[in-house]
Structures are given as C-alpha cells and as structure tokens.
C-alpha positions in Angstrom: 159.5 97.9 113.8 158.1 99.0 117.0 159.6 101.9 118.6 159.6 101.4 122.4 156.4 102.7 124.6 156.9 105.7 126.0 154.8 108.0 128.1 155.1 112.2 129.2 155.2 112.5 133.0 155.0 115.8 134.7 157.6 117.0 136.9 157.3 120.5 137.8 154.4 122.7 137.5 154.7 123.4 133.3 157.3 120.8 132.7 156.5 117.6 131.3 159.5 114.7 130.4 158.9 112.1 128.0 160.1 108.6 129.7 159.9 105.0 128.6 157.4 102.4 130.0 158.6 99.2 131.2 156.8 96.2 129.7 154.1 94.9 132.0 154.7 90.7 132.5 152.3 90.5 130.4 153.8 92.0 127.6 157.0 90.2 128.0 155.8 86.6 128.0 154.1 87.3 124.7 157.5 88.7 123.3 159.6 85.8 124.9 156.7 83.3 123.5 157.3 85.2 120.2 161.0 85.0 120.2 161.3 81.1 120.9 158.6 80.5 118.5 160.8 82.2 116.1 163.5 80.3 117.1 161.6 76.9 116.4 161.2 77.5 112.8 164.9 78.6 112.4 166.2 75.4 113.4 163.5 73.6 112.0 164.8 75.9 108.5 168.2 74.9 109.8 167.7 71.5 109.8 166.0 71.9 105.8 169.3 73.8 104.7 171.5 71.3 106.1 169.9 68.8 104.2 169.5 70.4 100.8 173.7 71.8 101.3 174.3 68.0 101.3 172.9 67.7 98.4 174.7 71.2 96.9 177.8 71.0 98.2 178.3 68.9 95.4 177.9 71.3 92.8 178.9 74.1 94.2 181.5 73.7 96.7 181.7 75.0 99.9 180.8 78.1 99.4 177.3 77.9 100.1 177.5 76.3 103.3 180.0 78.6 105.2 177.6 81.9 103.9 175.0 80.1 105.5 176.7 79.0 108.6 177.5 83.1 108.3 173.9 83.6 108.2 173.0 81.2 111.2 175.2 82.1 113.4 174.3 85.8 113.2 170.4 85.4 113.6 171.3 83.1 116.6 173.6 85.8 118.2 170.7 88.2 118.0 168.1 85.9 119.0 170.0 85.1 122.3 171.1 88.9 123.1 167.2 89.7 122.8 166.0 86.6 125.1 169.2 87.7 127.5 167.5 91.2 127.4 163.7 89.9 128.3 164.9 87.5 130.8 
C-alpha cells in the first residue's frame, strides 16, 4: 500500500516541514478510473456468487449467503467512502 506523497518545504531559514502533496487531476482520474474498474468486477463476482449460492444454499443452508452478503456489503462501504473522498 501506497503511503501518501509527501514533500519537505522550507519555512524559516534552517527549518524545513514535511507536508503532503495534493493529487494533481491527473492522478485522481486514474485512481477514480481504478476504483470503478474495481467496482465492475465486484459486481460482475457478485452476480457469479449469487448464482452459485443458489445452487449451495441447498446444501449448506444459509449460512453461506449472509457471510457473503457480510463480505459485500463491507467492500461496497469502502469502495464508496474512497470514491466520496476523490470526488
């Protein structure tokens, strides 16, 4: 994981401070264009698991499906606090 940019400006004579660089536009589109790129293949691995817990449920109860839903729902909270950050 990528630790955020940061860069030493001076602010008296002898005295630096190390402060954070803000992410050009640049850099920002590619991260949005990264984040809802990654959020394409987790529905598209959504839609998979929804198909194949059909299929489960039957054997193993509803078990599997609510850890799941467990699992979604936390990758989607994340996903949209990050894209509420960039944008």
């Amino acid at each position: 994981k990528k630790g955020k940019k940061q860069k030493e400006v001076k602010i008296n004579e002898g005295e630096t401070a190390v402060v954070e660089e803000k992410e050009s536009a640049k850099e920002k589109g590619r991260s949005e264009a990264v984040l809802l790129n990654i959020v394409a293949h987790l529905e598209k691995l959504d839609r998979k698991f929804d198909s194949r817990l059909t299929e489960n449920d039957t054997k193993f109860g509803s078990f599997s499906r609510g850890l799941l839903d467990t699992i979604r729902d936390t990758v989607k909270t994340t996903v949209e606090e990050r894209l509420r950050v960039l944008g």
